[in-house]
N, C-alpha and C positions, 0 to 999 in steps of 0.2 A: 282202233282200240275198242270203239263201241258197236265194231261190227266184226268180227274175227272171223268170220264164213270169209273172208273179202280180200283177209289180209294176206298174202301167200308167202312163201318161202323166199321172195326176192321183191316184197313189197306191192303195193298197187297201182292198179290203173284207174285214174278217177276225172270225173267231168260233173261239174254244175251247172249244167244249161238254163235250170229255167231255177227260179226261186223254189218252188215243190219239188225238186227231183234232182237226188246225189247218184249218179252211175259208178258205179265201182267192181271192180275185176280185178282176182287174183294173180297176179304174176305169179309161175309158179317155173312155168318152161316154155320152149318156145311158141307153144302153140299163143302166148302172147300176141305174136305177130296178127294174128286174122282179129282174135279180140280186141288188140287196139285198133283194126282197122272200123270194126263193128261200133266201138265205143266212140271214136271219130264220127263217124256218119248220123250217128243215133243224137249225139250233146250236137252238130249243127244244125241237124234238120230241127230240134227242137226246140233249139235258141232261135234259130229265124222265126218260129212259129208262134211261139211265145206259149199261153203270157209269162210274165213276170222274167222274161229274158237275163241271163246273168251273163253266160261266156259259152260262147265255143269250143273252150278251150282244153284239154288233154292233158294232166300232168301225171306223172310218176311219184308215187309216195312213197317212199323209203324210209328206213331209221335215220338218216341223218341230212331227213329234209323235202323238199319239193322241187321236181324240177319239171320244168311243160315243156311238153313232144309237141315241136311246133310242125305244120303240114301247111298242105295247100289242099283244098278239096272242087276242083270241077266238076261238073255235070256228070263227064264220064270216066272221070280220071280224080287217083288220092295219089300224094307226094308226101310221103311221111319225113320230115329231116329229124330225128331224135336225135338227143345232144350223146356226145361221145363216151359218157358212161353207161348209156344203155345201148349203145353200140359195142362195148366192150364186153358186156356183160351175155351179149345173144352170140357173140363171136366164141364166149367161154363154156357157153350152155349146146351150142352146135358143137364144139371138140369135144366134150364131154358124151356128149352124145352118138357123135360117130368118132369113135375112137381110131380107126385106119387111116383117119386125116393128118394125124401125126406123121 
């Protein structure tokens, strides 16, 4: 709300890594995908780094709440596990999108 460049048409992507620093990204369409990948990598390298460390952690802001996109992040390898409504939701925005999938 006190940042609406951020807010998008299907809510946000947001991470507090360190005490100084709130990352947020517009969910808008799928291109979500690479930006939460980006916004994963960015909130853990920062939180290991510090200071003032808070969370690694990923969540999804919506109007009717928070929910964190939990992952696994290796050296050379991301595991994104998102919880089933933002699965549902990339599955309605890819048919939307290619309409011949019908």
């Amino acid at each position: 709300e006190r940042l609406p460049e951020v807010v998008g048409t299907h809510g946000t992507i947001v991470a507090v890594p360190t005490r100084h620093v709130l990352i947020a990204a517009a969910f808008n369409d799928l291109g979500v995908v690479n930006v939460l990948s980006h916004v994963i990598r960015l909130a853990s390298q920062m939180h290991r780094t510090g200071p003032g460390s808070i969370s690694p952690r990923a969540y999804w802001r919506r109007d009717i709440g928070w929910l964190e996109i939990p992952y696994t992040l290796g050296d050379q390898t991301l595991e994104i596990s998102p919880p089933e409504e933002f699965i549902a939701l990339l599955d309605l925005l890819s048919d939307e999108q290619d309409p011949s999938s019908e």
